[in-house]
N, C-alpha and C positions, 0 to 999 in steps of 0.2 A: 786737632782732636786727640785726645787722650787716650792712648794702649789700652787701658782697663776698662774702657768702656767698649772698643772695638771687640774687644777678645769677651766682655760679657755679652755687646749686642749680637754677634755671631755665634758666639752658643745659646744664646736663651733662641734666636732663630735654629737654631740646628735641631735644638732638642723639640721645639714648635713641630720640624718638621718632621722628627719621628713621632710624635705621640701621631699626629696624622695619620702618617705613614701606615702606622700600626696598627688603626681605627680604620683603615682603608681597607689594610688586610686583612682584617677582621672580619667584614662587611663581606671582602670576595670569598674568603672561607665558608662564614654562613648559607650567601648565596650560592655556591659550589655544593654544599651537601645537600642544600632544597633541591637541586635538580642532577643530583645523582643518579636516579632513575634514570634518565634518558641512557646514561653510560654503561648504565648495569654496575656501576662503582667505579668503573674506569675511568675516572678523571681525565688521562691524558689523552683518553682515543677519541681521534682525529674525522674520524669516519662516521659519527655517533649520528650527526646533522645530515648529512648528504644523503643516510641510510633511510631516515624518518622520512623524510623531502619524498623521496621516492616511495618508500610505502603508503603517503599523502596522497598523491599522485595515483597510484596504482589504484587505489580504493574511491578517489575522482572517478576513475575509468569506470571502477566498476559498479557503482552507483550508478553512472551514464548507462550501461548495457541494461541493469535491472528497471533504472525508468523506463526504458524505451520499451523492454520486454512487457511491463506493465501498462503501459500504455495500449499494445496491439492487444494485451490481453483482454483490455479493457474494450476494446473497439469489435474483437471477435466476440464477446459477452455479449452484444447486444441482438445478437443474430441467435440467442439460444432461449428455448423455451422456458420463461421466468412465467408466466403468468396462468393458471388453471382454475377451468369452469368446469363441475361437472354436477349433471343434474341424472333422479335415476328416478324411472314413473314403469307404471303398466302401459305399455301402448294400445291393448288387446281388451276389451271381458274377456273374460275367463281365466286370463293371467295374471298370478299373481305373485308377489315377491320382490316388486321392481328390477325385473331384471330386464329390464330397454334400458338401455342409458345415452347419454350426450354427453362426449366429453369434448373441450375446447383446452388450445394449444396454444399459447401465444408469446412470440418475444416483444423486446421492449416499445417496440413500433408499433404492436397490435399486428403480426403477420404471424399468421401458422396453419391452425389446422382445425377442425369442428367432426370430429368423428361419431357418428350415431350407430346403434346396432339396435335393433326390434326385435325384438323376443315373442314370436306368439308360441300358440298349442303345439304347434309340427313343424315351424319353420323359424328360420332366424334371418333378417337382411341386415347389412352394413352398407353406411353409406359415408362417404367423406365431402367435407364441401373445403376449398378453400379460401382462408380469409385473407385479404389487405388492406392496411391500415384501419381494422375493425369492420371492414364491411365485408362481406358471404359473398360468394360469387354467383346465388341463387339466393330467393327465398326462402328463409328458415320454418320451418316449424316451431309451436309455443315454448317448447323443450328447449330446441337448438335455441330461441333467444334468450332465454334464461342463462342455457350455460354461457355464452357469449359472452353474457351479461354480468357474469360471474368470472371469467374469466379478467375480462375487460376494467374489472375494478381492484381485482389481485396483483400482488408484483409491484414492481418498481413505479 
């Protein structure tokens, strides 16, 4: 084999392998300033990865505590009065104004409460009945089933 071609084929491979080279370095350059952020500029800090990893992590956790909290919040929410019936009549002649009223109390289950007050001339009664799962624990009056009724159709 002939010198002149040895000594061209080895440089025309050499110089091959810098234009590469160079095209390589190029590429990791570019790629290094797209994710400079992570370093805050700091290119050579070491620590940039391990640092993220961990505040990854940390914020796993704390998403985990917030569902969980949300969940029992979710669970205690059902035991709270979301639902209201209220109906306001004369109970009496002579009275006038609608001031008797029924009001009805209910969480998500239909459990709570049917509070009535009578309003006549000289006197006033309060009476409570309580409800579960929509039924009274007595016979209602026209009123109290109305509000019941109105209750029971309001809310969730």
């Amino acid at each position: 084999m002939d010198t002149n071609v040895l000594v061209y084929t080895t440089g025309a491979i050499a110089l091959a392998a810098l234009v590469i080279g160079g095209i390589a370095f190029a590429g990791v350059q570019k790629m290094s300033r797209r994710f400079s952020w992570v370093s805050q500029g700091d290119a050579s800090s070491v620590d940039t990865l391990p640092t993220l990893l961990r505040a990854v992590e940390s914020n796993q956790q704390d998403v985990a505590v917030l569902k969980a909290a949300m969940e029992a919040a979710n669970i205690e929410a059902r035991s709270h009065f979301k639902r209201l019936g209220i109906v306001r009549y004369n109970a009496f002649d002579g009275v006038a104004g609608q001031q008797s009223y029924s009001l009805c109390l209910l969480d998500e289950n239909k459990n709570g409460i049917l509070i009535s007050n009578l309003v006549g001339t000289n006197f006033a009664r309060g009476y409570a009945v309580e409800i579960r799962s929509g039924e009274p624990a007595r016979p209602l009056g026209d009123e109290e089933k109305e509000a019941l009724g109105a209750a029971s159709k309001n809310g969730n």
